[in-house]
N, C-alpha and C positions, 0 to 999 in steps of 0.2 A: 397424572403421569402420562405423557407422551407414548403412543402405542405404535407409535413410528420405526421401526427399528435404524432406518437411515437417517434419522434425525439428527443423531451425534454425531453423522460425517458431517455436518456442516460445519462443526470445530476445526477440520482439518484445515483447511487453506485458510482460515482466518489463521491458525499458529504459521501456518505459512509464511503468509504477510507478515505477521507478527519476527518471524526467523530473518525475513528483506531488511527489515527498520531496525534488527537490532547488527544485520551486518554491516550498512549504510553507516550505521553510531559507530562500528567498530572502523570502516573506513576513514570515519570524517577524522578521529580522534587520530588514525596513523597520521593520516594525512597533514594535520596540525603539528603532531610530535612531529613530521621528520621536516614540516616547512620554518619550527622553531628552532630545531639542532641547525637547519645550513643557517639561521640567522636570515631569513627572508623577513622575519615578522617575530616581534618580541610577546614575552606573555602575558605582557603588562595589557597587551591592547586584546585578549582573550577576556583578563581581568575585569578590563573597562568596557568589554562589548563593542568594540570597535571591531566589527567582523567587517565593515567594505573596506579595512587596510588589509583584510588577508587574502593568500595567494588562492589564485582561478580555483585553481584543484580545490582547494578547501569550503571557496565561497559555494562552487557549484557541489560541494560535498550536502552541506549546512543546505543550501535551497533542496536537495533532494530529498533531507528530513523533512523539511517543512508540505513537501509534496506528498507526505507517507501520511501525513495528518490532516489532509484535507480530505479530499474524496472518499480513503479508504475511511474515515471515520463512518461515514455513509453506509458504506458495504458493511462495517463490523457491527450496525446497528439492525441492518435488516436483517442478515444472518442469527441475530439472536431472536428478531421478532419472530423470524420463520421458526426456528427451532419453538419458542414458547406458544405458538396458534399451532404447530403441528402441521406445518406446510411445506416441512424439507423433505424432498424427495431426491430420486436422482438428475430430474432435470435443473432442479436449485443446486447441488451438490456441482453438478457438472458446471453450470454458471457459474459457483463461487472461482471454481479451479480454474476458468478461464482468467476470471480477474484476477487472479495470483501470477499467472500466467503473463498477462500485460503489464501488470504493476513491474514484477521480473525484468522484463524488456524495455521498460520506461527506466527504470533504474540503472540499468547495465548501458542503455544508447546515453544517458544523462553524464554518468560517470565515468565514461571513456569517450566517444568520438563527439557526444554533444549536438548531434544533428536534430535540429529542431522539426523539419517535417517527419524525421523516424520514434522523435518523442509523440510528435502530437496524435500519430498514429497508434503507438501503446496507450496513451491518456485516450482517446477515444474508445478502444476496445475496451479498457477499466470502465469507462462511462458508461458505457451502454450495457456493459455486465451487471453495474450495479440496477441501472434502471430497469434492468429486465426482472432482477431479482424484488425490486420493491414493486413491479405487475404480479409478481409470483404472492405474493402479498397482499395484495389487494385484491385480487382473484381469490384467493383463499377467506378475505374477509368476509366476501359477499356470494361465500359459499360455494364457488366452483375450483373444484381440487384440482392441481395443476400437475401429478406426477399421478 
């Protein structure tokens, strides 16, 4: 058993993440329904996966899924490895929430104004959160406790 008692905040900003990807699916899916009711795109091409016939808003909905599945994969596997070696502390806790935090602003510059140097800036602070967090990890492997 885990004698950590901040152990189990490291759940926190993963269901976080977890709360961005399922509002992003809930965006993509309006966004789809109301570009089928004006007739922009039929759902025949939903059917057939013909997603480069559907409208910006939607494609750039659809790539921001696929963006919640890449890196954060990352993040959601070290946060469990810390929790099972007993290495979440508050400084890992605070590093998850910062990447919840970037993911957040990555997602929100993506789905509305779309500025690419204000994305790549969120996508860097996610990066380096996760990377910090898998030093926190490997510091802990090799014995030196990092909170």
């Amino acid at each position: 058993m885990i004698e950590n008692p901040t152990g189990t905040a490291i759940f926190w900003p993963m269901i976080a993440h977890v709360l961005i990807v399922y509002i992003v699916y809930f965006l993509m899916s309006a966004r789809r329904i109301r570009a089928v009711q004006d007739g922009r795109v039929a759902v025949q091409q939903y059917k057939m996966n013909r997603y480069g016939d559907e409208p910006e808003e939607a494609f750039i909905t659809r790539a921001n899924i696929a963006n919640q599945f890449e890196l954060p994969v990352l993040f959601h596997v070290v946060c469990l490895a810390l929790y099972v070696t007993g290495a979440v502390g508050i400084l890992a806790v605070t590093i998850g929430w910062l990447f919840v935090l970037a993911r957040a602003a990555h997602a929100v510059v993506h789905l509305t104004i779309n500025r690419v140097v204000l994305r790549r800036r969120a996508f860097i602070g996610s990066f380096l959160a996760t990377g910090l967090l898998w030093l926190l990890l490997a510091l802990q492997l090799v014995g030196i406790d990092s909170y």
